[in-house]
C-alpha positions as CSV (number, residue, x, y, z in Angstrom):
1,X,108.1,134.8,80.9
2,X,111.1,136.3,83.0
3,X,109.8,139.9,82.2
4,X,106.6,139.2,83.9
5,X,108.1,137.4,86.7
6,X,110.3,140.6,87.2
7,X,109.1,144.0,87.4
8,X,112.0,146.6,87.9
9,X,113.9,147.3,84.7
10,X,117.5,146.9,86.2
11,X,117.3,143.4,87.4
12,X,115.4,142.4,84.0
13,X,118.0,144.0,82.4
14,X,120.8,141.6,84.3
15,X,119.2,139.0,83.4
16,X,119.7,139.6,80.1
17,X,123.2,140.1,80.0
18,X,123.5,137.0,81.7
19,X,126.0,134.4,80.6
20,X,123.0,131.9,81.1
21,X,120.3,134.3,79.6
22,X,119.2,131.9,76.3
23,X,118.7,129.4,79.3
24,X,116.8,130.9,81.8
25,X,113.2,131.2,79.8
26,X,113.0,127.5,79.2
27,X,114.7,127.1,82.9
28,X,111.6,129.2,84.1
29,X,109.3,128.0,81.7
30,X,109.7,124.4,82.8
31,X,109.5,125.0,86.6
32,X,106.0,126.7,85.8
33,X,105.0,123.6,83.7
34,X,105.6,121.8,86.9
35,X,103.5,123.7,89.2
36,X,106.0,125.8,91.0
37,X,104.7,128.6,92.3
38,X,105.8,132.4,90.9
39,X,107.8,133.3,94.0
40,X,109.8,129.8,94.2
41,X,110.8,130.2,90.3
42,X,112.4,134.0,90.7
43,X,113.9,132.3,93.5
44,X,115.2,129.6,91.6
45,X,116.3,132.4,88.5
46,X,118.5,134.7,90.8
47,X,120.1,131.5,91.9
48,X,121.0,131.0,88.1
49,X,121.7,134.3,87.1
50,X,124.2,134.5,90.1
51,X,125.5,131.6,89.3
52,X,126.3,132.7,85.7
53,X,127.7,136.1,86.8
54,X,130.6,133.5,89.5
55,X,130.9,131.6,85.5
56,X,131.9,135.0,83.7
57,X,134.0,136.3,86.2
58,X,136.0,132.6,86.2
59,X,136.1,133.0,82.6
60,X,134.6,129.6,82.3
61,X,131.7,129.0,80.2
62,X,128.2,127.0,80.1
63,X,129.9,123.8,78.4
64,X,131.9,123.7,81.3
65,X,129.2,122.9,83.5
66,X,128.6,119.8,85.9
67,X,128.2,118.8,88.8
68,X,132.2,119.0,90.1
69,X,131.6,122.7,89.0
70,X,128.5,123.6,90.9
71,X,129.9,121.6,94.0
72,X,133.1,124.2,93.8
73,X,130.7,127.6,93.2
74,X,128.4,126.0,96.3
75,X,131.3,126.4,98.3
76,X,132.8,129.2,97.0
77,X,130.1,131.4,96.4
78,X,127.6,130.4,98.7
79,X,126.7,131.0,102.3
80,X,125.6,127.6,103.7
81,X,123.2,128.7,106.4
82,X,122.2,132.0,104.8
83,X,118.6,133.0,106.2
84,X,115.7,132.3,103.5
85,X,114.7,136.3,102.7
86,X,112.8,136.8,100.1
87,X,112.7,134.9,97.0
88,X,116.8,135.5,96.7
89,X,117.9,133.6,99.5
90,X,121.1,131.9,98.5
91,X,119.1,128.5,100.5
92,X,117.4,127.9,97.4
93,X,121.0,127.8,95.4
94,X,121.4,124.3,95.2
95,X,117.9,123.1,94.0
96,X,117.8,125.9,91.3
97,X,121.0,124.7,89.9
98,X,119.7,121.5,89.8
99,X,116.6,122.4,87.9
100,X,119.3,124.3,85.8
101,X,121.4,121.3,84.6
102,X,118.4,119.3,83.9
103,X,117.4,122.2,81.5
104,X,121.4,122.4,79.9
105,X,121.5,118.7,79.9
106,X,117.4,118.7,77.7
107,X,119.3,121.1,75.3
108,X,122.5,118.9,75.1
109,X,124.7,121.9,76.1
110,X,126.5,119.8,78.4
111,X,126.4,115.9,78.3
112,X,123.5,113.5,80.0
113,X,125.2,111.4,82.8
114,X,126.7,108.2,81.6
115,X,125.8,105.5,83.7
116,X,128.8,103.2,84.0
117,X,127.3,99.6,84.2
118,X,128.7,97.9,87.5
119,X,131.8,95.8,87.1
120,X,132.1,94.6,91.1
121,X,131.3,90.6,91.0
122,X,129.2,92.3,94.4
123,X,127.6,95.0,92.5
124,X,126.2,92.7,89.9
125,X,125.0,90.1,92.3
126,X,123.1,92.5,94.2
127,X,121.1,93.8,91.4
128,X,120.5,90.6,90.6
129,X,119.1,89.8,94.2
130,X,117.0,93.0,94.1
131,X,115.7,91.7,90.7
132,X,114.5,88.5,92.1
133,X,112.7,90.5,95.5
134,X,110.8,92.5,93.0
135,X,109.7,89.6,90.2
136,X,109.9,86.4,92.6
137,X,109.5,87.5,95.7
138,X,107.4,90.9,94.8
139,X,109.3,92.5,98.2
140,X,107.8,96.3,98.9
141,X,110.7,99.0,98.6
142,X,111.3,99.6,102.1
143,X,111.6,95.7,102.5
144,X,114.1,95.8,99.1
145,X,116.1,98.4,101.3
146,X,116.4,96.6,104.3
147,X,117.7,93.5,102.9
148,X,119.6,94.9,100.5
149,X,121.5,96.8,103.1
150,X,122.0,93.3,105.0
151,X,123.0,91.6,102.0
152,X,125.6,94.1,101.1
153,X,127.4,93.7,104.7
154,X,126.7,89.5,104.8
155,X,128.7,89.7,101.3
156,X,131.6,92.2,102.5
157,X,132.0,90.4,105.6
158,X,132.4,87.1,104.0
159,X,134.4,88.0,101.2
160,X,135.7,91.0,101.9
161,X,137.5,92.6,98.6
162,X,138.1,88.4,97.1
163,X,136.2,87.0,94.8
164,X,132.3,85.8,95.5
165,X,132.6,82.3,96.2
166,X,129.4,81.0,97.1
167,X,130.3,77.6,97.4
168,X,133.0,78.1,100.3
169,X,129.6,79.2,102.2
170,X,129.5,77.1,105.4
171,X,126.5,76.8,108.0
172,X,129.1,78.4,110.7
173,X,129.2,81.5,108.4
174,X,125.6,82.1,108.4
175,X,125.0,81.6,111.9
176,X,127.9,83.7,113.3
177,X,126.8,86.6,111.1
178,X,123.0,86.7,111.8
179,X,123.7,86.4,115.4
180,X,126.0,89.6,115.3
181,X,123.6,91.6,113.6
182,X,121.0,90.3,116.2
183,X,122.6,91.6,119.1
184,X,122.5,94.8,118.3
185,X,119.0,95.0,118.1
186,X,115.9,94.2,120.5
187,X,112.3,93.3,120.1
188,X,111.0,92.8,116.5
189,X,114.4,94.3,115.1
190,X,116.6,91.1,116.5
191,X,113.9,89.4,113.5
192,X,115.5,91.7,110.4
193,X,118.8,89.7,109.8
194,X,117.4,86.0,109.9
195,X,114.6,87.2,107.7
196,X,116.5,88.7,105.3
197,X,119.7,86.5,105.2
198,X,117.3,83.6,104.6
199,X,116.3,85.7,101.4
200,X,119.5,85.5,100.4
201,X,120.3,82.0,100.7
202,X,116.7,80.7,98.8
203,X,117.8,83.2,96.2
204,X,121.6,81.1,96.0
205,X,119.1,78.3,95.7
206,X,117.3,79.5,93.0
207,X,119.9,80.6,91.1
208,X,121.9,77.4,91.8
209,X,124.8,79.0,93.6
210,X,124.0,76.6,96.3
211,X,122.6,74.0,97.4
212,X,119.0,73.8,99.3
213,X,119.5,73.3,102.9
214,X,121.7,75.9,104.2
215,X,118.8,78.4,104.2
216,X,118.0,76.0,107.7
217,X,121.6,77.1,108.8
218,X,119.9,80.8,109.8
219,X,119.0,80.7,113.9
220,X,115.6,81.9,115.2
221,X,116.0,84.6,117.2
222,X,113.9,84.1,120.4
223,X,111.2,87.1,120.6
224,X,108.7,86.4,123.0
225,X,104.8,86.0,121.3
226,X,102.2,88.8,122.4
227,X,104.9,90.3,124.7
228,X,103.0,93.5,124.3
229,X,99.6,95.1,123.5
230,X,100.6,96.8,119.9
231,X,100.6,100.6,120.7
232,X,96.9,101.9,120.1
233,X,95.2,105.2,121.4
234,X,91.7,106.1,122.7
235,X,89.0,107.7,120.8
236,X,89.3,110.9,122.6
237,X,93.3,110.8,121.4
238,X,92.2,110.1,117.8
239,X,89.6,113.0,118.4
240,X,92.6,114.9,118.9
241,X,94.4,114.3,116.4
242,X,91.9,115.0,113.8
243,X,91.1,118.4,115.3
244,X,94.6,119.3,114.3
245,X,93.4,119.0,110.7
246,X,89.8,121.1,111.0
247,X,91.4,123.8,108.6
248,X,90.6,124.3,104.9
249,X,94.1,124.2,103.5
250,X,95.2,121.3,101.3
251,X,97.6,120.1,103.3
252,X,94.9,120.1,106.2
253,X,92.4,118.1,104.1
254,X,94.6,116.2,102.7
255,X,96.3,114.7,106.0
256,X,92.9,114.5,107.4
257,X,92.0,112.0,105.1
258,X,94.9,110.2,105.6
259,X,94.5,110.4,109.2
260,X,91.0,109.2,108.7
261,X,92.2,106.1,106.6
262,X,94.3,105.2,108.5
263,X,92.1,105.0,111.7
264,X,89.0,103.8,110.1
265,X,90.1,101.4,107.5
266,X,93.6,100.2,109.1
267,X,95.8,101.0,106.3
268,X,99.0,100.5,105.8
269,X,101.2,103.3,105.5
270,X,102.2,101.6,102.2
271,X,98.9,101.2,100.6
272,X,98.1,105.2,101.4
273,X,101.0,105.8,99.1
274,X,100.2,103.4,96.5
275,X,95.9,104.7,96.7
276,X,95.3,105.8,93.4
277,X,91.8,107.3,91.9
278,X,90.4,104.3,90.3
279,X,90.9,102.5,93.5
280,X,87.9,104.5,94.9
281,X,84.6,103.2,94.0
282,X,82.0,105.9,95.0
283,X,79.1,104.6,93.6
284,X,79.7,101.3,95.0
285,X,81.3,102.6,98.5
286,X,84.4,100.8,98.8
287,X,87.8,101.0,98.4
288,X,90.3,98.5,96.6
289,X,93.4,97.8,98.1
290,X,95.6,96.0,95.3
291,X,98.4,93.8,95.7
292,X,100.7,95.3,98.6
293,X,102.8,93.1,100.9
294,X,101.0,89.9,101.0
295,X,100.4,90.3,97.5
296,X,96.7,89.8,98.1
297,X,94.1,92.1,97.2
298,X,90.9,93.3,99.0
299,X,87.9,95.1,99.2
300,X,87.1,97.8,102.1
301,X,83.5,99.5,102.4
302,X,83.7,103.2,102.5
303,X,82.5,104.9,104.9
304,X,80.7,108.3,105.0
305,X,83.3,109.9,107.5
306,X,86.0,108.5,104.7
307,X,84.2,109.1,102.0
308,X,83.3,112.8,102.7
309,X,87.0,113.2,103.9
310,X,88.2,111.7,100.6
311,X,85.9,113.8,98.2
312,X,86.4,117.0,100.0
313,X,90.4,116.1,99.3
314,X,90.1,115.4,95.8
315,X,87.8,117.7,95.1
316,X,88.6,120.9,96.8
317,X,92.5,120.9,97.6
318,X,93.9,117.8,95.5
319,X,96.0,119.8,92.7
320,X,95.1,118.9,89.2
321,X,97.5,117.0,87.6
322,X,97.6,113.8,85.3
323,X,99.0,112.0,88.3
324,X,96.7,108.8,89.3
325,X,98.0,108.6,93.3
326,X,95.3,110.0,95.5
327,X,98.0,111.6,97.8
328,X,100.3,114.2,96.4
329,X,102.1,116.5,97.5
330,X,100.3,120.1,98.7
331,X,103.4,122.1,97.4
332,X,104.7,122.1,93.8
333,X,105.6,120.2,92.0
334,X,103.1,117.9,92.6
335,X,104.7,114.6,93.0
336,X,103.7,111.5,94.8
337,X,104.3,111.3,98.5
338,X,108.0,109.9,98.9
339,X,107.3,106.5,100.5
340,X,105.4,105.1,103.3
341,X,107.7,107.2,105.5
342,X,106.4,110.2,104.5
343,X,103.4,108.5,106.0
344,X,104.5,107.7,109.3
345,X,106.5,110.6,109.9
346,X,103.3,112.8,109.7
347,X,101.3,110.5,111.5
348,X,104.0,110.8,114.3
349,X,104.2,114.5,114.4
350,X,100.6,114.5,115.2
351,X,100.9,112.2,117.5
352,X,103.3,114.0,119.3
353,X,101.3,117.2,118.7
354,X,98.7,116.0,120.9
355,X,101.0,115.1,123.5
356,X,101.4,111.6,123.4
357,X,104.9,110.4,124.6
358,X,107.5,109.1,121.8
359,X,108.2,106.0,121.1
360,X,109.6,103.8,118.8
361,X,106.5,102.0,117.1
362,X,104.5,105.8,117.7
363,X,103.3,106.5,113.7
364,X,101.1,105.3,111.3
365,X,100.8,101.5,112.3
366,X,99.8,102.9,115.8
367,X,96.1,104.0,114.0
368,X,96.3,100.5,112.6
369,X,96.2,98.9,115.8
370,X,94.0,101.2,117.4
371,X,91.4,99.7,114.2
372,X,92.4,96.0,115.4
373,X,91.6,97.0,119.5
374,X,88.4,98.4,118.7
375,X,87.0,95.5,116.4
376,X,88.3,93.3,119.0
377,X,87.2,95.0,122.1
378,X,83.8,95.5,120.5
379,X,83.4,91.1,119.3
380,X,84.8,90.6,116.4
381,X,86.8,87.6,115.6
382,X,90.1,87.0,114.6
383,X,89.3,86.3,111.0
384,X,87.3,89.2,110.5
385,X,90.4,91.5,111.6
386,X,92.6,89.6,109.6
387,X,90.4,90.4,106.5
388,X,90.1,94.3,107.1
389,X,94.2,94.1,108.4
390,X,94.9,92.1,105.1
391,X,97.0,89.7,107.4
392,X,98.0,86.3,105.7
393,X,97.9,84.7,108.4
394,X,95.7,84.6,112.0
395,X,98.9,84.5,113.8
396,X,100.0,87.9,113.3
397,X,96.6,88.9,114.4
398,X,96.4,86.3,117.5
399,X,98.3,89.6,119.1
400,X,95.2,91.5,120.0
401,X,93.8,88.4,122.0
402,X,95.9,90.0,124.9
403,X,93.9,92.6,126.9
404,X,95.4,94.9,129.3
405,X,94.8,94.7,133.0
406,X,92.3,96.8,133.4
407,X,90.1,95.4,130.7
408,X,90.6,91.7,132.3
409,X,89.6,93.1,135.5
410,X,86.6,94.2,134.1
411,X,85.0,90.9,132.9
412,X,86.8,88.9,135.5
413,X,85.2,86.3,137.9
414,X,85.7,87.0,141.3
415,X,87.8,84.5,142.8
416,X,86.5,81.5,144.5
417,X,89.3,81.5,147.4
418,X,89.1,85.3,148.7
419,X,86.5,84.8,151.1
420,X,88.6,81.9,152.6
């Protein structure tokens, strides 16, 4: 494969006289199993091939590789902000070498990574906890994250480099710890420790490291109810937005129907990941929204702006690959899209694009509002939002009951007392 990758005879030649050469077909063979494109797998073979020429020179061979190794030729050998030219830029150095020790390590010319089991009394615990937020709790990632990260400092701050001693665990501790996380925060954020800490302490319970009651221990923070109209944009904004994705390129039909999902249907960021194929029911026009963070599952119709969006995606720009998730990457390989941040952060862009001023809640929960607004400003009731949102609970959706001023003024009463 690397001769037709490679026309001139001289740099075909090097290659085979590399120290790496019975590596480099299966190297490039692999990268164009996983959809790479011809131009990103040279560039990923000269990184190689250079990187066996700084091996022979060293007089070290391939058994000596890992990942101490490449770490000492990246800062050796390579330029760190070398200009992308070509497909020989030394910027695509690091990710071919990658690609390359996966192939060595497939060929056991070097040993596969030995996972050393954790032996910290912390370590252990918290891959315990995480356990119980996916099987008990059935916590999203993003959610695992968060209180993870919390439960990691709650430990170390309690027990420093000592033992875990659950049962020294005093009410006092609890509160003094959720209230200095608090305080660094505002609005919803001030929420994030209490919730999670008192995650922690039902899991104690469960696992009968303490007893039930201290979970009560964790303060409320005080976050005034329906402070604030959720951040929502106009139709002429959303307009906007779309327009940025009129073009015929799969990355431009595929945002578009996200875009469009997002605005019409009120997804979650989360549940656009998690979409997959069978989810869409064509014939029936609906989509199926399985188990996300309230663990319930519902039923959308599908509309024919979403519907066309979707088929001209999948049909026309979504790459072909045995991958189930409607939403994949537009450049090889053709992976699923990272997380639900990949979501927002492309929601915000266009946001910005358009011109709209940043915030912190500007992304891809700001089309889900502008859903909620709409239904609202338009009659329907609470519980029919709740069943498109897939709230639990009529209290998180009791926040579009506020209008703005200048929708109050508008089906206001005139005041009895102004002509007195």
């Amino acid at each position: 494969m690397i001769n037709t990758l490679f026309n001139r005879a001289k740099v075909r030649a090097r290659f085979q006289e590399s120290l790496l050469q019975p590596h480099l077909s299966a190297l490039a063979a692999g990268l164009h199993e996983q959809g790479y494109s011809d131009n990103v797998i040279r560039a990923y073979l000269c990184a190689a091939e250079k990187f066996g020429r700084w091996l022979f020179i060293g007089n070290l061979n391939t058994s000596d590789v890992n990942e101490d190794l490449i770490a000492r030729y990246m800062d050796e050998a390579v330029r760190p902000h070398s200009p992308c030219a070509g497909g020989r830029s030394d910027c695509h150095a690091r990710t071919g070498l990658a690609h390359l020790v996966r192939v060595l390590r497939e060929k056991q010319v070097i040993p596969a990574v030995v996972v050393t089991p954790p032996t910290s009394p912390v370590e252990c615990w918290l891959i315990a906890f995480e356990k119980h937020l996916v099987q008990v709790a059935g916590a999203a990632l993003n959610t695992r994250k968060k209180y993870l990260a919390l439960a990691r400092r709650f430990v170390a701050q309690q027990f420093g480099d000592g033992p875990v001693d659950w049962g020294s665990l005093q009410a006092d501790d609890v509160t003094a710890f959720v209230t200095t996380e608090a305080e660094t925060k505002r609005g919803f954020g001030r929420k994030a420790a209490p919730v999670a800490i008192r995650a922690v302490l039902r899991f104690l319970v469960y696992s009968g490291e303490i007893r039930a009651g201290l979970e009560a221990a964790v303060p409320a923070m005080r976050n005034w109810k329906h402070a604030a109209l959720p951040r929502h944009i106009s139709t002429d904004d959303l307009d906007r937005v779309l327009n940025l994705f009129r073009g015929a390129s799969p990355r431009s039909r595929r945002n578009r129907a996200i875009i469009l999902s997002l605005a019409r249907l009120g997804l979650r960021a989360n549940e656009i990941v998690q979409l997959r194929l069978e989810d869409i029911d064509w014939r029936g026009d609906r989509l199926i929204i399985r188990r996300g963070k309230n663990r319930n599952e519902r039923v959308l119709p599908l509309s024919q702006e979403v519907g066309d969006a979707l088929a001209e995606y999948v049909i026309k720009a979504r790459p072909r690959t045995g991958n189930p998730a409607v939403f994949l990457n537009y450049r090889p390989p053709y992976h699923s899209l990272a997380g639900p941040s990949a979501v927002s952060t492309m929601a915000k862009r266009a946001l910005l694009s358009i011109g709209l001023p940043p915030g912190p809640r500007l992304g891809a929960h700001t089309f889900r509002h502008t859903v909620a607004s709409e239904m609202v400003s338009k009659g329907a009731t609470f519980k029919e939002v709740a069943d498109v949102l897939g709230h639990q609970s009529l209290q998180t959706t009791a926040i579009y009951a506020k209008l703005d001023l200048q929708a109050l003024t508008a089906v206001a009463l005139p005041w009895v007392g102004g002509g007195k």
